[in-house]
C-alpha positions, 0 to 999 in steps of 0.5 A: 186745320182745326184747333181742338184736339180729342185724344180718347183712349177708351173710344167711347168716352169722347164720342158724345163731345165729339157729336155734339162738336160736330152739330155746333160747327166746330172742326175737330181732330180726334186721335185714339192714342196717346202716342198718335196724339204726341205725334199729331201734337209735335206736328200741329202744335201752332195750330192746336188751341184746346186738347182734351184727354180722356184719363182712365187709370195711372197707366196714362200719367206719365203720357199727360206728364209729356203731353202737359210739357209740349202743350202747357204753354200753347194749349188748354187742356182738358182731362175728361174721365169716369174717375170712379175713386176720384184717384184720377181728378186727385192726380190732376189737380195735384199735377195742376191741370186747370180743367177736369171734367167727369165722364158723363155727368159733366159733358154740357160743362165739357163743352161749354169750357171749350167754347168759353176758351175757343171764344177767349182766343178770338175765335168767335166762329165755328168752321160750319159758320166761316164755311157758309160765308164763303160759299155765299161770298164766293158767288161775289169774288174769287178771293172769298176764303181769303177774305173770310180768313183774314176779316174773321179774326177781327170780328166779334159777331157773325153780324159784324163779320157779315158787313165787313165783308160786304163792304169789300165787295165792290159796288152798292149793288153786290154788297146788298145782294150779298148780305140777303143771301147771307142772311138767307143761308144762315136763316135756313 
């Protein structure tokens, strides 16, 4: 399940964040509705780390007002809008909203806010990353997910996280033969 949410009512807005989430590795979940989103949120809500939102007119307020109530104290969330009269990022920041971005000039900081959060509540991996480490572990043991999953959250570089998990597979030979694989698939 991932840990980022984009709720994009106007189907064009998130798209682009969407792709460039996609080419970095993160997993994302993508709603198109306000109400879709609440119902997702409701469902999902320990797993969800980052919302972002696109905001197009007032008709929107009063669902970030319920959104901002359910994730306040769970989720960053992130307002992304055209804003063209700047009505919008006055309401956001008057409703304190921490991060509000304009549609399309400020996509790179967008995103680079997202990873800066991801990697601010340990999560240091993109799913793509995790997913290749266990493809190449699973060669070794039958426990390779479960072993990503739990060696992941405490380890802050994909080095790092490399050798932890080579060091559980048993014998000298494995753990090299693992680690060169490794290499070699996260190389190509």
């Amino acid at each position: 399940m991932s840990t980022i949410l984009l709720v994009d009512d106007k189907t064009t807005i998130l798209a682009g964040t969407a792709e460039i989430l996609e080419q970095a590795g993160y997993k994302y979940d993508y709603v198109t509705d306000y109400k879709t989103a609440l119902n997702f949120l409701r469902l999902s809500r320990p797993t969800i780390q980052i919302v972002v939102v696109t905001l197009n007119n007032s008709l929107g307020y009063p669902m970030m007002r319920k959104l901002q109530a359910l994730m306040s104290d769970r989720a960053a969330i992130m307002v992304y809008s055209e804003d063209k009269d700047n009505a919008i990022s006055a309401w956001v920041k008057k409703h304190n909203f921490p991060f509000f971005y304009k549609h399309p000039t400020e996509e790179p900081q967008l995103f680079n806010r997202i990873k800066r959060t991801l990697f601010s509540k340990g999560q240091f991996f993109t799913h793509q990353q995790l997913v290749k480490l266990v493809e190449v572990l699973s060669q070794y043991t039958s426990e390779a997910e479960d072993l990503v999953k739990s060696t992941a959250p405490q380890s802050k570089s994909l080095q790092e996280l490399q050798h932890k998990l080579a060091r559980k597979l048993e014998g000298i030979e494995n753990q090299k033969q693992f680690l060169a694989a490794v290499q070699r698939k996260h190389s190509a």
